[in-house]
MOPAC internal coordinates of N, CA, C and O (Angstrom, degrees):
PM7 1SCF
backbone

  N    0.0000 0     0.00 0     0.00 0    0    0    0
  C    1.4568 1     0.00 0     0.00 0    1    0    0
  C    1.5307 1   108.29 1     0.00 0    2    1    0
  O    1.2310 1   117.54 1   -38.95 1    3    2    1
  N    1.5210 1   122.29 1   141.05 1    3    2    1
  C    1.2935 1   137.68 1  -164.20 1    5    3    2
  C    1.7394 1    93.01 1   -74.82 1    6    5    3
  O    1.2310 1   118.81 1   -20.14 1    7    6    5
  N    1.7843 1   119.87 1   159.86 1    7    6    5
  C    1.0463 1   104.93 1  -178.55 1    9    7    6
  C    1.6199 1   107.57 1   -94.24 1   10    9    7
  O    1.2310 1   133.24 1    -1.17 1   11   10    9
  N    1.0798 1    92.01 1   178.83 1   11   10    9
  C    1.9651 1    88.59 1  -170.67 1   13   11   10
  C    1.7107 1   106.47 1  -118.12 1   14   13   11
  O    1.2310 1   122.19 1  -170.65 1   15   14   13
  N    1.4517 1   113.41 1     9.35 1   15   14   13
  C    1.1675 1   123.39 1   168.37 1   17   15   14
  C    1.5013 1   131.85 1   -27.10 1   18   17   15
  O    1.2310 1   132.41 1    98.93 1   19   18   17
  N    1.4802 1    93.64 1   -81.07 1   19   18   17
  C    2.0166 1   114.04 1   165.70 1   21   19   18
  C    1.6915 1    93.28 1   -49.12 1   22   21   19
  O    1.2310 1   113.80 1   140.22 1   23   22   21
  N    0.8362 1   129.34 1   -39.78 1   23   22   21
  C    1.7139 1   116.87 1  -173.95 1   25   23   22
  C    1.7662 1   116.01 1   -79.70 1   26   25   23
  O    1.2310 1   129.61 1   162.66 1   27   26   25
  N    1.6029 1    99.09 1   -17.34 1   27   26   25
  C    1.2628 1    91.64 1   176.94 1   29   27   26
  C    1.5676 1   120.29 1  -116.86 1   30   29   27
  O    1.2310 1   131.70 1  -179.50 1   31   30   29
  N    1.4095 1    95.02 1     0.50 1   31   30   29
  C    1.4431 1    93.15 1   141.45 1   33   31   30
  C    1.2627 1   140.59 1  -104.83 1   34   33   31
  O    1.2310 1   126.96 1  -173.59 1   35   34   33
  N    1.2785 1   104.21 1     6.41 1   35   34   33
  C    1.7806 1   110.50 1   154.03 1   37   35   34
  C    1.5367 1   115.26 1   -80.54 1   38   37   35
  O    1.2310 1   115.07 1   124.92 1   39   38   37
  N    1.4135 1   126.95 1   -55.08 1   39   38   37
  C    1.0703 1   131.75 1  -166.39 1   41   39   38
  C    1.5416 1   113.89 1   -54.41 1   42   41   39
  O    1.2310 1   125.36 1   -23.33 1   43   42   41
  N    1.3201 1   107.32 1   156.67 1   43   42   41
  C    1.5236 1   125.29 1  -172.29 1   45   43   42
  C    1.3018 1   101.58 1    59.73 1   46   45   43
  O    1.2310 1   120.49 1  -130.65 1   47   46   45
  N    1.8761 1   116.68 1    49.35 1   47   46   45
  C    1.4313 1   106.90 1   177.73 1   49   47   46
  C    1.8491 1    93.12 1   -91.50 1   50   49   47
  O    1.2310 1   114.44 1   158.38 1   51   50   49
  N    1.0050 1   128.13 1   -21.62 1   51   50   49
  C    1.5015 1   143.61 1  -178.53 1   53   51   50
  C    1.6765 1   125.27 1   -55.00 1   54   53   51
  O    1.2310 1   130.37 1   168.75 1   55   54   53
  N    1.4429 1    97.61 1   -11.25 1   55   54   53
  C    1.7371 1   123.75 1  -155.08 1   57   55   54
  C    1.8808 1    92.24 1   -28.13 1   58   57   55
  O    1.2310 1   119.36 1    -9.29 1   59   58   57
  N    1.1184 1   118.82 1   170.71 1   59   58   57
  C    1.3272 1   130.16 1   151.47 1   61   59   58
  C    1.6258 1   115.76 1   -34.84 1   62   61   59
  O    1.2310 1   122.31 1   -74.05 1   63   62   61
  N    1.4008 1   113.17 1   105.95 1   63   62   61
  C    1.8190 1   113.50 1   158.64 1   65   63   62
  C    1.8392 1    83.81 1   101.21 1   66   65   63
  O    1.2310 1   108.03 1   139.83 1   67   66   65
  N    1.3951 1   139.95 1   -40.17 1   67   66   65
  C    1.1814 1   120.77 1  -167.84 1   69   67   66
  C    1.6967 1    99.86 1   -87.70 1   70   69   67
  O    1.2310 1   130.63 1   -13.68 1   71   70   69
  N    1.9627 1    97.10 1   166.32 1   71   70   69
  C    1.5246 1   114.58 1  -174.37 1   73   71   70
  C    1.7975 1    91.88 1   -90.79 1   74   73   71
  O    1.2310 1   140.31 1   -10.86 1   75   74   73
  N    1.4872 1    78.21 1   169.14 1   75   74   73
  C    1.8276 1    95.84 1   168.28 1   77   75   74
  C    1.9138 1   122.46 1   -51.82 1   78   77   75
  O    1.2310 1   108.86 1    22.30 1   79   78   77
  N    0.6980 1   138.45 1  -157.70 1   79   78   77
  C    1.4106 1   133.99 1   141.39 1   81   79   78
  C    1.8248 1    87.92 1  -155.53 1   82   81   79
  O    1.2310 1   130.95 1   -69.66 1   83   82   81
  N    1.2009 1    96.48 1   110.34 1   83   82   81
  C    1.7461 1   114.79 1   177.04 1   85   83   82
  C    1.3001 1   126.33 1   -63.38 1   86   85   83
  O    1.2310 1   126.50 1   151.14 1   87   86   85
  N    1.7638 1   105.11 1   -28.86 1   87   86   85
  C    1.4049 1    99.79 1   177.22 1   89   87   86
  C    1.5443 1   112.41 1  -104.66 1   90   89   87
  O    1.2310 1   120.80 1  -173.98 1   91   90   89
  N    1.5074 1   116.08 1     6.02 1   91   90   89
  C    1.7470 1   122.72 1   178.12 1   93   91   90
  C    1.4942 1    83.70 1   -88.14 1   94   93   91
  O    1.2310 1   113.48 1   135.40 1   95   94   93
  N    1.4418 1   129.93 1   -44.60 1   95   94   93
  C    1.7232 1   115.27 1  -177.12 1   97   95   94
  C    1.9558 1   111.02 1   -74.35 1   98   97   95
  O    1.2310 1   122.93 1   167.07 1   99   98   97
  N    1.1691 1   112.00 1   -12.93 1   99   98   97
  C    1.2237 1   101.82 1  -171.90 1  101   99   98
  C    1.7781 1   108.17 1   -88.80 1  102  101   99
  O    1.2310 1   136.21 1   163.94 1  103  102  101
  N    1.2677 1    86.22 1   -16.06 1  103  102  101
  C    2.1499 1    97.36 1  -176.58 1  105  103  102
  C    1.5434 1    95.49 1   -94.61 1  106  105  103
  O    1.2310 1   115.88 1   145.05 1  107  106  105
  N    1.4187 1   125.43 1   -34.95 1  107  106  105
  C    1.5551 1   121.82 1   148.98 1  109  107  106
  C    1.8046 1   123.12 1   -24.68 1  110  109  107
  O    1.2310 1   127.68 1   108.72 1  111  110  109
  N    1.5172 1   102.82 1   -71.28 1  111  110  109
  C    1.2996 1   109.88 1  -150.37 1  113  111  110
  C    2.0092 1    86.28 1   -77.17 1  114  113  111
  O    1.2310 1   112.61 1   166.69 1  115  114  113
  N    1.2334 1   131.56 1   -13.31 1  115  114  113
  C    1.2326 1   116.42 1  -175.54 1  117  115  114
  C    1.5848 1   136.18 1  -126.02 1  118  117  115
  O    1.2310 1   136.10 1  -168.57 1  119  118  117
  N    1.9268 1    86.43 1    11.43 1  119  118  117
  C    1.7065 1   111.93 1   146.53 1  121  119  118
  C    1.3875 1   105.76 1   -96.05 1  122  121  119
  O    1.2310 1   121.76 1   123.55 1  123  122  121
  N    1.3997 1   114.23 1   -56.45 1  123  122  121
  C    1.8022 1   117.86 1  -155.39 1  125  123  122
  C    1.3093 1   103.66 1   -59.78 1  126  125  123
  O    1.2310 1   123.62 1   117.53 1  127  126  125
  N    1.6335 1   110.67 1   -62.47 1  127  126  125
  C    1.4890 1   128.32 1   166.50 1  129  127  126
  C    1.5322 1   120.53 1   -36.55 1  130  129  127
  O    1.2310 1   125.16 1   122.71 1  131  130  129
  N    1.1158 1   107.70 1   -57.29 1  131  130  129
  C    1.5831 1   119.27 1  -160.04 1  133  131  130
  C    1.7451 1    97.13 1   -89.20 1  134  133  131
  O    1.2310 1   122.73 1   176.74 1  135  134  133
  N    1.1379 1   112.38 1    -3.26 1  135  134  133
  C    1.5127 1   107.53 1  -173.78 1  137  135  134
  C    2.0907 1    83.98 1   -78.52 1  138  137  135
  O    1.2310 1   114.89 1   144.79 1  139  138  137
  N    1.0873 1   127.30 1   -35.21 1  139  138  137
  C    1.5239 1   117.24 1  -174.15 1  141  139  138
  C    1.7017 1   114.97 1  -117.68 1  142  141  139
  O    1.2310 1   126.81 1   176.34 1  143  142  141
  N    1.5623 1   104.51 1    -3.66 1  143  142  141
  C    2.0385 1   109.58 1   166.61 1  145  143  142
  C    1.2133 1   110.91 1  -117.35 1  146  145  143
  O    1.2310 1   118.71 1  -167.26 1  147  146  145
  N    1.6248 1   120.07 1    12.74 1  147  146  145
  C    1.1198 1    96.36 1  -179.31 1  149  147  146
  C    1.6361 1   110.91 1   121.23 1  150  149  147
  O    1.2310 1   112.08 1   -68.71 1  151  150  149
  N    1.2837 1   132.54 1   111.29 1  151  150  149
  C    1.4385 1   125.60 1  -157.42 1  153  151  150
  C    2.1354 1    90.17 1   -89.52 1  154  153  151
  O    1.2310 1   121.19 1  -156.82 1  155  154  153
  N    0.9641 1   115.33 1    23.18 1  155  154  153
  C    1.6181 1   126.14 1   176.89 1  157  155  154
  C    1.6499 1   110.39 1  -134.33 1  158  157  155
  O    1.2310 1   124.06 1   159.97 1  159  158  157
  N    1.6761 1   109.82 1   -20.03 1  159  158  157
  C    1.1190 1   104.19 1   176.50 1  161  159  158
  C    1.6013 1   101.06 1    99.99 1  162  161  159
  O    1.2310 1   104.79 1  -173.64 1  163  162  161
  N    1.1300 1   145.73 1     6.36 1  163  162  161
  C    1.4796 1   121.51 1  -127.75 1  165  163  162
  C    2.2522 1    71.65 1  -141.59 1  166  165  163
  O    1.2310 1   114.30 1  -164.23 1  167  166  165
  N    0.7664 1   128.40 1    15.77 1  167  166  165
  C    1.5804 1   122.55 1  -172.76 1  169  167  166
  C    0.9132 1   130.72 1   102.47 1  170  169  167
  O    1.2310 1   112.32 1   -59.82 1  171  170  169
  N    1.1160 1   132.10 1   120.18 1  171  170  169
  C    1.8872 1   135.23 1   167.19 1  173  171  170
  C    1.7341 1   113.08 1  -152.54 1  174  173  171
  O    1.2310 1   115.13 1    61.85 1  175  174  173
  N    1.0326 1   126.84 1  -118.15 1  175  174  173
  C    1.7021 1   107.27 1  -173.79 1  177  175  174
  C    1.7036 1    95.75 1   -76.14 1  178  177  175
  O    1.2310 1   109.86 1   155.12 1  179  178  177
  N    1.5358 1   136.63 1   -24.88 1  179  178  177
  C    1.3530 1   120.12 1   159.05 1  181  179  178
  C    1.7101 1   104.26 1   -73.87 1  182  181  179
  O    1.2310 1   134.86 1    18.61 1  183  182  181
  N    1.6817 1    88.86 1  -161.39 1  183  182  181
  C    1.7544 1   107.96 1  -161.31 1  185  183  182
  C    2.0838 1    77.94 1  -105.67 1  186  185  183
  O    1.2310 1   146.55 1    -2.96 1  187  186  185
  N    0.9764 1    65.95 1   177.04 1  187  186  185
  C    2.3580 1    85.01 1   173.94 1  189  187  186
  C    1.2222 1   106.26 1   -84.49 1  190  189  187
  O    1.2310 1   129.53 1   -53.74 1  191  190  189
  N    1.5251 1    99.24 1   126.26 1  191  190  189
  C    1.3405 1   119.42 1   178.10 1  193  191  190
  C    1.5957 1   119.04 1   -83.46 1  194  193  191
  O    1.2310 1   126.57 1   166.88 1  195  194  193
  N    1.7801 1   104.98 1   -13.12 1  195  194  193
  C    1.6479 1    87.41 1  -172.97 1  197  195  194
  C    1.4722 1   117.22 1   -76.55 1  198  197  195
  O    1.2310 1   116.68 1    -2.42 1  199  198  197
  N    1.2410 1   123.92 1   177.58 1  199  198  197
  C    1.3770 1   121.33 1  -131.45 1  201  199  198
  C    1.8517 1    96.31 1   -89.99 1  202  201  199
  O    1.2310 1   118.41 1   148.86 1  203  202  201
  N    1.5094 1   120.63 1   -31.14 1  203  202  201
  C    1.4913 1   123.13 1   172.19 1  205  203  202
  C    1.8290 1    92.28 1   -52.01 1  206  205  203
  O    1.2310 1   112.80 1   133.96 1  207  206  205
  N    0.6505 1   131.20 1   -46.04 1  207  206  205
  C    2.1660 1   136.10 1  -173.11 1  209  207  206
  C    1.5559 1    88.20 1   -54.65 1  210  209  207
  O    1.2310 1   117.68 1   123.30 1  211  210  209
  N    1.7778 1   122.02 1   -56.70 1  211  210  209
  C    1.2562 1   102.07 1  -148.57 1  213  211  210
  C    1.7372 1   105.06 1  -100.40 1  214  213  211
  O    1.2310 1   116.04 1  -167.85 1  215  214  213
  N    1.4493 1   125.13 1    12.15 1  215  214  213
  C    1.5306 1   115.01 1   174.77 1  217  215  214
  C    1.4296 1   124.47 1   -32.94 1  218  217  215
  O    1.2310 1   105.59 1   151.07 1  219  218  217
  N    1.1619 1   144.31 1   -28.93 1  219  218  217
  C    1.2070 1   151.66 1  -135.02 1  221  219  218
  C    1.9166 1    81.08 1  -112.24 1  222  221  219
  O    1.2310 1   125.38 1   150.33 1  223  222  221
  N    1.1338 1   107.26 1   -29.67 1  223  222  221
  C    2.2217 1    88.77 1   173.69 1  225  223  222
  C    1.4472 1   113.38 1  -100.86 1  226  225  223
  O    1.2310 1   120.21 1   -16.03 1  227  226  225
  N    0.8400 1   117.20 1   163.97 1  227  226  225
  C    1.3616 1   138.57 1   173.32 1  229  227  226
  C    1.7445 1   109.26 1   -84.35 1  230  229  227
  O    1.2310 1   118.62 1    13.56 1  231  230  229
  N    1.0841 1   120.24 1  -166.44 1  231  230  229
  C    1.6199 1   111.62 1   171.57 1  233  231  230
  C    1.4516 1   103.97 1   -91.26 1  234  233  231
  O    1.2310 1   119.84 1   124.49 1  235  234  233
  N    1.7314 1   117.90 1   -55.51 1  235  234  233
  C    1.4475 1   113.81 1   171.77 1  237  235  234
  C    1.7241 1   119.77 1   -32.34 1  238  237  235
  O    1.2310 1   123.33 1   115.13 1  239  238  237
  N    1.4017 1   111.22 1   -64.87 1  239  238  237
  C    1.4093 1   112.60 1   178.93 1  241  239  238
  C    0.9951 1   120.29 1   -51.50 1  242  241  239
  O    1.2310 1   107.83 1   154.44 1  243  242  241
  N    1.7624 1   140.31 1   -25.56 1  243  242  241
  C    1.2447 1   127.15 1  -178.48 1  245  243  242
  C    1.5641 1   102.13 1  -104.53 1  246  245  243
  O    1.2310 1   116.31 1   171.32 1  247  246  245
  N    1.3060 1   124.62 1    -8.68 1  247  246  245
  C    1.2141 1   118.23 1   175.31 1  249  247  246
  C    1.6352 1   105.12 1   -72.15 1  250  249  247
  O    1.2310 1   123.16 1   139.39 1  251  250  249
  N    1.4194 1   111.54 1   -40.61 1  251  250  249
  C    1.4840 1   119.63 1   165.94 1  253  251  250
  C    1.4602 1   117.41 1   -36.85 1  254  253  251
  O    1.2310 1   124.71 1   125.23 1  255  254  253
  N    1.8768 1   108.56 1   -54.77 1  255  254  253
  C    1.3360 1    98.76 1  -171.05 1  257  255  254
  C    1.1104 1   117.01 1   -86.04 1  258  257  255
  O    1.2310 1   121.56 1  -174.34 1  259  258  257
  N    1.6603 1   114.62 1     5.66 1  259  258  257
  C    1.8992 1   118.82 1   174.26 1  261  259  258
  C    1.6592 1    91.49 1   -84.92 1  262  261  259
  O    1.2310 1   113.65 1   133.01 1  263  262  261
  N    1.3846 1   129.61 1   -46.99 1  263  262  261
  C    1.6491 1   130.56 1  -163.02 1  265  263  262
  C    1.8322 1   100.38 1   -55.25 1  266  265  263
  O    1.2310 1   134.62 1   135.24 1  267  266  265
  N    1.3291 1    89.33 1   -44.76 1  267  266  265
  C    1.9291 1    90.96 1  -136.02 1  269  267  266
  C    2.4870 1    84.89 1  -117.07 1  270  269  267
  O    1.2310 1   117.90 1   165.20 1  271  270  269
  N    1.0996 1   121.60 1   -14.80 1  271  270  269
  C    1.1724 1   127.13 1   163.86 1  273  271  270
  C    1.5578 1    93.62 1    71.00 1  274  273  271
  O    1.2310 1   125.01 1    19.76 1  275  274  273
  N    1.6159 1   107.99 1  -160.24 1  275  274  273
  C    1.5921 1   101.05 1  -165.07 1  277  275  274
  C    1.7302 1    98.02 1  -135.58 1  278  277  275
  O    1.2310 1   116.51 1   -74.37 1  279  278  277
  N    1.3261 1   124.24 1   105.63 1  279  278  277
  C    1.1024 1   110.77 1  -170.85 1  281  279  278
  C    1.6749 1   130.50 1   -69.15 1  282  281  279
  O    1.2310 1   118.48 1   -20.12 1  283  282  281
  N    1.2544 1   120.50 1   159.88 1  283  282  281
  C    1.5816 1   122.73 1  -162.45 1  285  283  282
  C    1.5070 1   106.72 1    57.94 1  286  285  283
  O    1.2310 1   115.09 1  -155.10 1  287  286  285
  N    1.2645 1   126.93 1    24.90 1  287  286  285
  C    1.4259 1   129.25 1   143.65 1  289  287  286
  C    1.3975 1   137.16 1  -133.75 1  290  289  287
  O    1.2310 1   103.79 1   -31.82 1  291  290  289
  N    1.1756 1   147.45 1   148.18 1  291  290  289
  C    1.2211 1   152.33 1  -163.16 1  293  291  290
  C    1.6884 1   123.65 1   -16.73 1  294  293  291
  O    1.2310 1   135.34 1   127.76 1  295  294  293
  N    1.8494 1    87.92 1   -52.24 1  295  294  293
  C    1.4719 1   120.30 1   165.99 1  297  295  294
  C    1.5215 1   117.38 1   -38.73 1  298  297  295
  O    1.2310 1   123.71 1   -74.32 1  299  298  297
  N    1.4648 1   110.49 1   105.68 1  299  298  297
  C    1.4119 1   121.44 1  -177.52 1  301  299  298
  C    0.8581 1    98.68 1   -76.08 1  302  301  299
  O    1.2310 1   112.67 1    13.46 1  303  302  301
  N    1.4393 1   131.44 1  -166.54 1  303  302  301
  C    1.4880 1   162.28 1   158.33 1  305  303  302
  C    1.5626 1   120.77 1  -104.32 1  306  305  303
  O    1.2310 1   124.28 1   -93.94 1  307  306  305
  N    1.0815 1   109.40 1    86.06 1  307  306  305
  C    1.6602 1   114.65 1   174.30 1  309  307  306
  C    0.9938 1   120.85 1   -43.30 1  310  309  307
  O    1.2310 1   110.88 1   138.15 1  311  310  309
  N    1.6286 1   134.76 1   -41.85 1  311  310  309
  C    1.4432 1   134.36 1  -151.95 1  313  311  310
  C    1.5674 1   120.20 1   -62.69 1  314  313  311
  O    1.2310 1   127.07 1   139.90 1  315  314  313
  N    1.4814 1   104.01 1   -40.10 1  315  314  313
  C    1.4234 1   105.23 1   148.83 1  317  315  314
  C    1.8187 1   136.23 1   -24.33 1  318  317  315
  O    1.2310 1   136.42 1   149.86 1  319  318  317
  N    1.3215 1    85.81 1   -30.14 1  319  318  317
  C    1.7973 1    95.79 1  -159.26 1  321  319  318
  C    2.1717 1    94.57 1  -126.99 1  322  321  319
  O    1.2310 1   124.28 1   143.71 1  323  322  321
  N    1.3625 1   109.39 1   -36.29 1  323  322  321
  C    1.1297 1    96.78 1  -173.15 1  325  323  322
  C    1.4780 1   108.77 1  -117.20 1  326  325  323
  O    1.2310 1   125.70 1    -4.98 1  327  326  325
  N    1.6613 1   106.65 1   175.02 1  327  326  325
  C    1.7646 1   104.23 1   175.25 1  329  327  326
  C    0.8735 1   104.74 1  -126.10 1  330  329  327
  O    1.2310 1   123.34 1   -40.92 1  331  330  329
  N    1.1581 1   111.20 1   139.08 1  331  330  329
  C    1.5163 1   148.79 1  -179.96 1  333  331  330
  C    1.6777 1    96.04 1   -24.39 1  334  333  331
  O    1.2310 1   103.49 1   121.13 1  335  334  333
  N    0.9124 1   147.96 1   -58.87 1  335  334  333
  C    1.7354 1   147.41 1   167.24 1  337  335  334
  C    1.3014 1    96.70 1   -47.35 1  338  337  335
  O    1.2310 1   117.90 1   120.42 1  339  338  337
  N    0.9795 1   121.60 1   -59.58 1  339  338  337
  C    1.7879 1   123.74 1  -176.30 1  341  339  338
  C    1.9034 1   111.94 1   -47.32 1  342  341  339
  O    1.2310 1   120.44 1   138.55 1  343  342  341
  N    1.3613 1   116.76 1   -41.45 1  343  342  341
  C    1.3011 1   134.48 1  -150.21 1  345  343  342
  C    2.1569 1    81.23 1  -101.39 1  346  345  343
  O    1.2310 1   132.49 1   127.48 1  347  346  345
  N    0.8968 1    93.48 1   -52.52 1  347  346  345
  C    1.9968 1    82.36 1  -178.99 1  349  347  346
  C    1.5070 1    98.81 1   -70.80 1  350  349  347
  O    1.2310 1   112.50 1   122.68 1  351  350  349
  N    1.2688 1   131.76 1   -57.32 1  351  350  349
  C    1.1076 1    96.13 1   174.54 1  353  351  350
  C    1.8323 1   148.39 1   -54.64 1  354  353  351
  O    1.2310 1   123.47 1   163.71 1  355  354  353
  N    1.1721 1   110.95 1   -16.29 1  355  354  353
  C    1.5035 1   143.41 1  -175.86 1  357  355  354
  C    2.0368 1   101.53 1   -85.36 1  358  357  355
  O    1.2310 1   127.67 1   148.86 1  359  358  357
  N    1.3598 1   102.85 1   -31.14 1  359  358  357
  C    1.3796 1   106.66 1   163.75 1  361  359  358
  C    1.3824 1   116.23 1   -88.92 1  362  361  359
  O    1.2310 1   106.81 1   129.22 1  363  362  361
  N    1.3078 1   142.15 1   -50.78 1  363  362  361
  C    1.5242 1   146.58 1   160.92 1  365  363  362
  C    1.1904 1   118.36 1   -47.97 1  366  365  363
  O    1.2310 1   116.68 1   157.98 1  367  366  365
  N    1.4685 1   123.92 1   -22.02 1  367  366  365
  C    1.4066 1   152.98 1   136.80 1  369  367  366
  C    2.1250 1   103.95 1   -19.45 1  370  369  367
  O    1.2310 1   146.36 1    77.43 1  371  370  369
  N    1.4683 1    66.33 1  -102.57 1  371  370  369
  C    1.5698 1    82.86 1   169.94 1  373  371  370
  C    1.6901 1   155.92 1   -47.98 1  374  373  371
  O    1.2310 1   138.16 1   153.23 1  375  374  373
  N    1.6147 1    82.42 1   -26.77 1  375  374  373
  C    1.4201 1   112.48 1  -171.80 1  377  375  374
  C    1.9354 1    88.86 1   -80.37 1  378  377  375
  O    1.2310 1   115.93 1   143.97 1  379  378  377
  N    1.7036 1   125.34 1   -36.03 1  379  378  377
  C    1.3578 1   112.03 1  -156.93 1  381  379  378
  C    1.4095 1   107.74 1   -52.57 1  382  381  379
  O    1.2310 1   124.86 1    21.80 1  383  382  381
  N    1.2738 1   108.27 1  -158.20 1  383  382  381
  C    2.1234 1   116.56 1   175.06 1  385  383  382
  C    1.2119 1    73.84 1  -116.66 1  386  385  383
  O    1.2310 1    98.18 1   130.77 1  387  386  385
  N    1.3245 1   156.63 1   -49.23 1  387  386  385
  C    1.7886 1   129.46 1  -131.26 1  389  387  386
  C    1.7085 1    89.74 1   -80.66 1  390  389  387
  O    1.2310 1   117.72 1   147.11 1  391  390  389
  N    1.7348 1   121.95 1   -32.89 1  391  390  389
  C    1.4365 1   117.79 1  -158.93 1  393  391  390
  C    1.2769 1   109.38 1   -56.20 1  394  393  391
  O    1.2310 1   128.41 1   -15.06 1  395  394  393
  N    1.3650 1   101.41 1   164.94 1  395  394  393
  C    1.6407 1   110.29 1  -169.40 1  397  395  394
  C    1.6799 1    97.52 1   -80.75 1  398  397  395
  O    1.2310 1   120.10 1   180.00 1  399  398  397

């Protein structure tokens, strides 16, 4: 199992009263992420994260499958580790056209 380190020292950057920090979630979504889709995003033991791959969700729905993950597949469950501000942003992230 991958370590969850870099993820847990990003996470709970969102706490109550504090802002995002955009580029600690953007080096997030393309170590933590890319450590299992792909360090480009583009596929590896996940599916492709860039955003033409993910049309078919909305931001809620994929923030869902970053919170709560997808069971009987690889796909963990973040919520443990991230907050809900953290996880929409990481989906609105993803969901844009400019994202990698």
């Amino acid at each position: 199992m991958r370590s969850l380190l870099p993820l847990l020292l990003c996470a709970g950057m969102a706490q109550a009263g504090e802002t995002l920090d955009p580029d600690a979630l953007s080096r997030l979504v393309h170590q933590d992420c890319g450590s299992c889709h792909g360090l480009t995003l583009k596929g590896g033991l996940g599916p492709d994260l860039r955003s033409e791959n993910l049309s078919h969700h909305t931001p809620e729905s994929l923030k869902s499958v970053i919170l709560d993950g997808i069971p009987d597949t690889a796909m963990p469950p973040w919520r443990p580790l991230m907050s809900e501000a953290e996880a929409d942003w990481v989906a609105r992230y993803l969901l844009k056209a400019e994202a990698p």
